[in-house]
N, C-alpha and C positions, 0 to 999 in steps of 0.2 A: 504493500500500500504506500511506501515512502514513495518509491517511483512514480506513482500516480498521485499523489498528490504534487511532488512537485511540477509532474506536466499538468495538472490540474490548475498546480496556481500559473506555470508560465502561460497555458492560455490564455487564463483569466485576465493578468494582467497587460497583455499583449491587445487582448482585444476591447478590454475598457479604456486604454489610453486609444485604439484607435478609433472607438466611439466617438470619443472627444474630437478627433480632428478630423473625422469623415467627412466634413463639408468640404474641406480643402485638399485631401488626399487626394480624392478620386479626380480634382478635374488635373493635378499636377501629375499623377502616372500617367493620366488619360494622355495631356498633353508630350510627354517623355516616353514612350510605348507607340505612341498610335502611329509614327511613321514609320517605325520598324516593322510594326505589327501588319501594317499598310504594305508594307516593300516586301515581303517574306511571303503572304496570302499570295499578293500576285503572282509569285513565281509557284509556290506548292498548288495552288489553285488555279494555274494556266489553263485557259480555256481556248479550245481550237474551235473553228464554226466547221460542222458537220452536217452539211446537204440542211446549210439557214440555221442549225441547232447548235447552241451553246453546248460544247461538251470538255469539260474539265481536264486535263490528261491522267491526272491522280488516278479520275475512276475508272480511264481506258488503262492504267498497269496496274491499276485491282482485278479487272472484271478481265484483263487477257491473262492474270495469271490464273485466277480461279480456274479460267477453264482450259488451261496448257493441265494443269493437274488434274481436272477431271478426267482429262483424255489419256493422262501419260500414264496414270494409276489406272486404268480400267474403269471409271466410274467405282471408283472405290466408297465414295457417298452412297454406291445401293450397295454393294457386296459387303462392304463390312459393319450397316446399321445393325443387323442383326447380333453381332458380335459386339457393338460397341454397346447397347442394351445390357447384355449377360455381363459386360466387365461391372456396370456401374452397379445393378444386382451384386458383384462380389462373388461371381461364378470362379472367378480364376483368381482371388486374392489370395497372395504370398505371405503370410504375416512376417518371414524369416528376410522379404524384400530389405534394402533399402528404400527411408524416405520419410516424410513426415504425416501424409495424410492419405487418406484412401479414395480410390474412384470415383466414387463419386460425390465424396466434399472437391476436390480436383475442378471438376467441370461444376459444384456449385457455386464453388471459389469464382471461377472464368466466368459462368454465367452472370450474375451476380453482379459482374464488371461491366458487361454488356448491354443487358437488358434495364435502359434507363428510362427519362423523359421523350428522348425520340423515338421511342416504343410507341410510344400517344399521339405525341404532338408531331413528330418528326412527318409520321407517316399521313397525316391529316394535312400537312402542307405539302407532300410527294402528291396528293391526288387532286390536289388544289392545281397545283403546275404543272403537274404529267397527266392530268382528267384520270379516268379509272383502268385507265390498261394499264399505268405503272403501277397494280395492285400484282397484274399478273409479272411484270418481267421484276418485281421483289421479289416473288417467289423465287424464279427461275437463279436470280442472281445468289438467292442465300441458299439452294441448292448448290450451286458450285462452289462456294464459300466455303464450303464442308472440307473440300478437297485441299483447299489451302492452309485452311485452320489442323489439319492432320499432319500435313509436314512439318510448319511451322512449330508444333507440338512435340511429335515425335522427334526432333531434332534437339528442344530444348532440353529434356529429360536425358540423350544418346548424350549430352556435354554441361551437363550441370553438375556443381562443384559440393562436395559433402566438408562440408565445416568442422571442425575441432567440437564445436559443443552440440553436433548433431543436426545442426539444421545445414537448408540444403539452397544454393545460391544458380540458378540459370534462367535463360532466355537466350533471345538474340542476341546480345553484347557478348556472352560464350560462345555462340555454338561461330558469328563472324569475327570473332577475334581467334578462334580455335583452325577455322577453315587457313587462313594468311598465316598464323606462325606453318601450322604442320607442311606448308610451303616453302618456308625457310624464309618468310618477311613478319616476325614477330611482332617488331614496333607496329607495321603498316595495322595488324591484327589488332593491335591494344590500343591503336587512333582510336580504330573503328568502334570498337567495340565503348572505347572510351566516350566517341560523339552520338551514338543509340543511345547509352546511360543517361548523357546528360541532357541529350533532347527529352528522354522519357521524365527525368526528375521534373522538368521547366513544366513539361504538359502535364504531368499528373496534378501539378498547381490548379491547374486552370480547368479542364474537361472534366478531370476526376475530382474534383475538389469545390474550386468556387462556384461554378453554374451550378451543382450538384445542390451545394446548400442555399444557393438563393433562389433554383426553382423548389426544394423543399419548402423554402420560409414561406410562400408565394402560397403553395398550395395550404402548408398548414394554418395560415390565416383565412383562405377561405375555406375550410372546413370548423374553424371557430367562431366566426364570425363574420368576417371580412372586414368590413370598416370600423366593425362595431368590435372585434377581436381584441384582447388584452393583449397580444402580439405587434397587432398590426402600430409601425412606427417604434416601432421594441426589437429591430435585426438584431440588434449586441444580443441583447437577454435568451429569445432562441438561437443565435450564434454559439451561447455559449453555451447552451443547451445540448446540442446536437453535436458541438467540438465533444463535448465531456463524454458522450452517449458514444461517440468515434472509436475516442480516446478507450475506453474501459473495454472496447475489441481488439483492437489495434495492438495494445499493449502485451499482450499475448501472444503474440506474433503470427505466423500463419495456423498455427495450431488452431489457435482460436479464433482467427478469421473466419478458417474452413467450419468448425461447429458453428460459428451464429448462420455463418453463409447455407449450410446446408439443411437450416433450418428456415429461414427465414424466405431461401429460393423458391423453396416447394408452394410456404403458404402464399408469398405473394403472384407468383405466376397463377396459383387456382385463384387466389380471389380473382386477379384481373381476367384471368382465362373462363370462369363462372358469369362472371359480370356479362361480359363481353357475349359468350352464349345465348343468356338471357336476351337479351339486348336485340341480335339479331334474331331470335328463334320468336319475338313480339313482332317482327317483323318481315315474316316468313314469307309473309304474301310477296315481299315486292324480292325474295332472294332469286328466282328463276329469272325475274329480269336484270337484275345486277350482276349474276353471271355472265350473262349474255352481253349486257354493255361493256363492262371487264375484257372479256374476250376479242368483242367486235374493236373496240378503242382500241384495245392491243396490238391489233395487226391492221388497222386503217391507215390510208397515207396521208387522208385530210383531215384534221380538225383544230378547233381552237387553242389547243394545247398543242400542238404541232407532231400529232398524230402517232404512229406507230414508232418513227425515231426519238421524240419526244418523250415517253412514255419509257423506253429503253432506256433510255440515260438515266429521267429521275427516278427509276424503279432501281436502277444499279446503284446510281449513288447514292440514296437513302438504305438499300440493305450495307451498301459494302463501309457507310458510316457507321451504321446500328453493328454489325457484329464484329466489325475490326480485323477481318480474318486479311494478313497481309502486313498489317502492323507489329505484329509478334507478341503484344502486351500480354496474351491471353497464355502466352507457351511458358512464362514468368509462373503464375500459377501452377499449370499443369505440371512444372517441372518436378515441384515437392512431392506429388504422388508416390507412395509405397508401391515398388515395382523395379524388378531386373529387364525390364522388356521394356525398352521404350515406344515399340510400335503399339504396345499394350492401348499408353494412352492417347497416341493419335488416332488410334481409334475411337477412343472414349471423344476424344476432340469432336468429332462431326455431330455432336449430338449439339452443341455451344449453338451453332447458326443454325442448326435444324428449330430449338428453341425459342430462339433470341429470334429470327426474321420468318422463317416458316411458320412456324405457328402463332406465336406474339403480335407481329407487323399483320398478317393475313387477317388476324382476327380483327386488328383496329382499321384495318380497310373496307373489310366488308360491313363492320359497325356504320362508317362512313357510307359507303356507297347502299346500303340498304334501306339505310333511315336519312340522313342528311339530303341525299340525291333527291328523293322521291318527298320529300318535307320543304322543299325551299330554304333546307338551312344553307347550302352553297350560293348566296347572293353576295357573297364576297365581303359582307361584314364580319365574318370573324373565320379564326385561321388560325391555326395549331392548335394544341390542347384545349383549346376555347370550340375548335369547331367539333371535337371529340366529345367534351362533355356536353355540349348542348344535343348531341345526338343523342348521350346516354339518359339525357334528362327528358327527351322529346316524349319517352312511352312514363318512365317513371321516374319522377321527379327531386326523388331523392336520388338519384344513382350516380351522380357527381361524384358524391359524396364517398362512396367504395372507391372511387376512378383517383380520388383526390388521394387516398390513404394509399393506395396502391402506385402512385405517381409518388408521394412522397416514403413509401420503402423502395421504391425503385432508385430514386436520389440518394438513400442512406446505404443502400446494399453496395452502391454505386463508388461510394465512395470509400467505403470499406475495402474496397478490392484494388483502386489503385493506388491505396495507402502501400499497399505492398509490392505492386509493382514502381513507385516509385523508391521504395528503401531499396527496393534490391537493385535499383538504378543508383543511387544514392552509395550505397557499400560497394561495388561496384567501385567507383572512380575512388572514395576515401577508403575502405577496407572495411572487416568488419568489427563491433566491440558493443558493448551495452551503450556506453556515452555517444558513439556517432549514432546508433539505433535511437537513441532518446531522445537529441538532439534534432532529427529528420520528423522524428513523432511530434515535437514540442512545433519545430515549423507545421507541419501539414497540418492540423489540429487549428491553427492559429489564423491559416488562410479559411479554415472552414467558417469560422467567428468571422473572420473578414469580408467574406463572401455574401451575406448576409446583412451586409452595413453598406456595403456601398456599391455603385458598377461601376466596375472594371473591363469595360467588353474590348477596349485593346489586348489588355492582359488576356483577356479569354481568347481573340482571334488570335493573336502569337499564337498561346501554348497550343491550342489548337490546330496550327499550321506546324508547329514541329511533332505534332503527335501524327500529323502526316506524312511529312519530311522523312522521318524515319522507314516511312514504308519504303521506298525507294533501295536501302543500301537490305533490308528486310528480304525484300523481293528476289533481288539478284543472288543475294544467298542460298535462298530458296531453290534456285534455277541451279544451284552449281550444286546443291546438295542432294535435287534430285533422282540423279541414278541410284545414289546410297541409302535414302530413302524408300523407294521402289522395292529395292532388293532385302531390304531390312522386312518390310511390312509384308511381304509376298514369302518370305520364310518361316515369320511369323505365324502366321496364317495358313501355311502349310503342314507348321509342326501342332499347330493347334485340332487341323483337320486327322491327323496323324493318330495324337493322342486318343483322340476319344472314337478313331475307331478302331485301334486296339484295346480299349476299354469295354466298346461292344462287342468285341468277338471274345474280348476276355470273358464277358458274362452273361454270352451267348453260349462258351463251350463248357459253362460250370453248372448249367441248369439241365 
């Protein structure tokens, strides 16, 4: 308890003095960030025009590697769902493995990380701009996500580093710094591995951290009251609320991430996933034509959204944002899993985007296109999570209300998760030890309180464009660690087929 109380008090006092001077804070970062933040977007977020269509390039080297690995793996997203189910079950747990947490705290860990506000709101504005076919090509994209999130996975687990006091340190910044020494270019390796770290430390500020808790605060004043809320005009107070509530997980370190995570996954994916049912099943009548529209916009070459290319793009870049498969963040988690088999959990991997954009996204589209399309709520007054809950509110008028709680554990789980990928970006560049762990807990905890008091949205677009940035050197990795990957997961999987049908014949020939 010493420990946490005094990260307790350094929040505390961090974020009361910067209560006091949040009038003048925010416009002086604004002013000192926004050009940088302005100069870096542009380039990570280069946009090429595409037959008249804005398209990003970010999400064309997302959305072409997703599907180099759907192809190069066999569609490995169908052959190995089945398999990746039975690992999180605990069909094939090693208790004698290496690691710190089991299969499926792993992907509730990642999930967790994932599945946030753009779950809601994100997809509510993809159908706004892409009309209702980029319902369909989110599917399509967070199916091929699978494939990428599996290498990227099984990779970080094949070159993650086991610590002196048992815990267990990988990701990308390992497995590309590991790629360039065994080359005989060491330094080049530990650049590398050194500028992923510290891109990932900046952005977990910002993506995982401060939007996290001021769209928290946002919603948890509108489910107290709204204007009339003992919140509302009080960010410090729930700031400090929600840093402390962080703090008392975090502190624990992955251990205890993965227990809240894997508890907290399950309940909020069913409530939003029940909600969501309900929601469209009050609404059954108009679902045959919302498929229909979905499909037809899907593959049209004319409409006011800019048709079937249109609808491509914002359905890729809203999934290949929502599940990050590409970034590597998620393979940081996956690393600590109990297991000798790393292909083990990229398998376990392809369940993360099947989750997080298949199921999750699909549901808040068709919530949209079922009841919003056919209600006249899409007149263009409102837009992201505003046009989500007025959908969910259209049949039953409390149901905000679940969408609201559900929106704000999605912000908390959220944040939970890249507390830990950023420490291990953080120890990574300085090493590791209780005082630099306390220290990274004492900052991120601090920007949480912060988050909450004021806007920072340069700060957020930076950290945001370096949590993209890093996809790029992600990526190529990926492409070079391919063959080894391949061959790893296809052995796997061989000897897994192997075993158990010498187990049948074994207890085929004893009956």
């Amino acid at each position: 308890m010493g420990v946490f109380r005094a990260l307790a008090v350094a929040v505390g006092t961090m974020a009361v003095a910067s209560a006091a001077r949040a009038q003048g804070i925010d416009q002086r970062v604004e002013a000192l960030v926004r050009p940088l933040a302005d100069a870096l977007s542009s380039v990570v977020f280069f946009e090429i025009s595409l037959f008249g269509q804005p398209f990003p390039l970010i999400v064309l080297w997302l959305a072409l590697a997703a599907l180099f690995f759907t192809l190069y793996l066999g569609f490995i997203n169908i052959r190995g769902f089945g398999l990746a189910l039975r690992h999180v079950r605990g069909h094939f747990h090693n208790p004698r493995a290496r690691g710190e947490i089991s299969h499926f705290q792993a992907v509730a860990t990642a999930v967790s990380g994932t599945v946030g506000i753009g779950n809601i709101g994100g997809v509510a504005v993809a159908i706004v701009i892409g009309g209702p076919g980029a319902a369909f090509w989110l599917v399509v994209a967070g199916f091929l996500s699978m494939s990428t999130k599996l290498v990227e996975c099984t990779l970080g687990v094949r070159y993650r580093r086991h610590n002196a006091d048992g815990s267990v340190s990988g990701g990308p910044m390992y497995y590309l710094e590991r790629y360039l020494a065994d080359r005989g270019a060491p330094r080049w390796g530990k650049a590398l591995g050194g500028f992923y770290a510290l891109s990932l430390v900046i952005g977990c500020l910002g993506i995982g951290n401060m939007f996290q808790s001021n769209q928290a605060y946002v919603q948890f004043v509108i489910i107290t009251g709204g204007e009339q809320s003992v919140f509302a005009g009080r960010g410090w107070l729930f700031g400090l609320l929600i840093a402390g509530a962080v703090a008392l997980v975090i502190i624990g370190g992955i251990r205890s991430i993965a227990r809240v995570a894997s508890r907290l996954v399950p309940f909020m994916a069913l409530l939003y996933i029940v909600s969501a049912l309900v929601i469209i099943g009050l609404s059954a009548e108009h679902l045959p034509a919302a498929l229909r529209l979905v499909m037809d916009n899907a593959f049209s070459l004319q409409s006011a959204t800019g048709g079937m290319l249109g609808a491509i793009i914002v359905g890729f870049q809203r999934a290949l944002f929502s599940n990050e498969a590409g970034i590597g963040s998620a393979s940081i988690a996956h690393s600590a899993v109990q297991t000798d088999d790393p292909a083990s959990e990229g398998l376990v991997s392809l369940l993360e985007p099947f989750i997080d954009t298949v199921v999750i996204c699909t549901l808040t589209s068709l919530v949209i296109i079922t009841t919003a399309y056919p209600n006249g709520l899409m007149d263009g007054s409102l837009e992201g999570i505003a046009l989500t809950s007025a959908a969910f509110a259209h049949h039953v008028s409390w149901a905000p209300y679940p969408l609201a709680v559900a929106a704000l554990l999605f912000a908390f789980s959220t944040s939970i998760a890249w507390s830990y990928y950023g420490l291990k970006g953080w120890t990574y560049l300085v090493g590791e030890g209780p005082g630099r762990v306390l220290a990274f807990n004492t900052v991120f905890c601090g920007f949480i309180a912060l988050g909450c008091m004021i806007q920072l949205s340069a700060v957020l677009d930076f950290s945001d464009a370096m949590v993209f940035l890093i996809a790029i050197p992600n990526i190529l990795g990926l492409y070079l660690y391919a063959p080894q990957v391949k061959r790893e997961v296809n052995e796997y999987m061989s000897r897994l087929r192997a075993q158990e049908a010498q187990a049948k014949a074994g207890a085929g020939g004893s009956q």
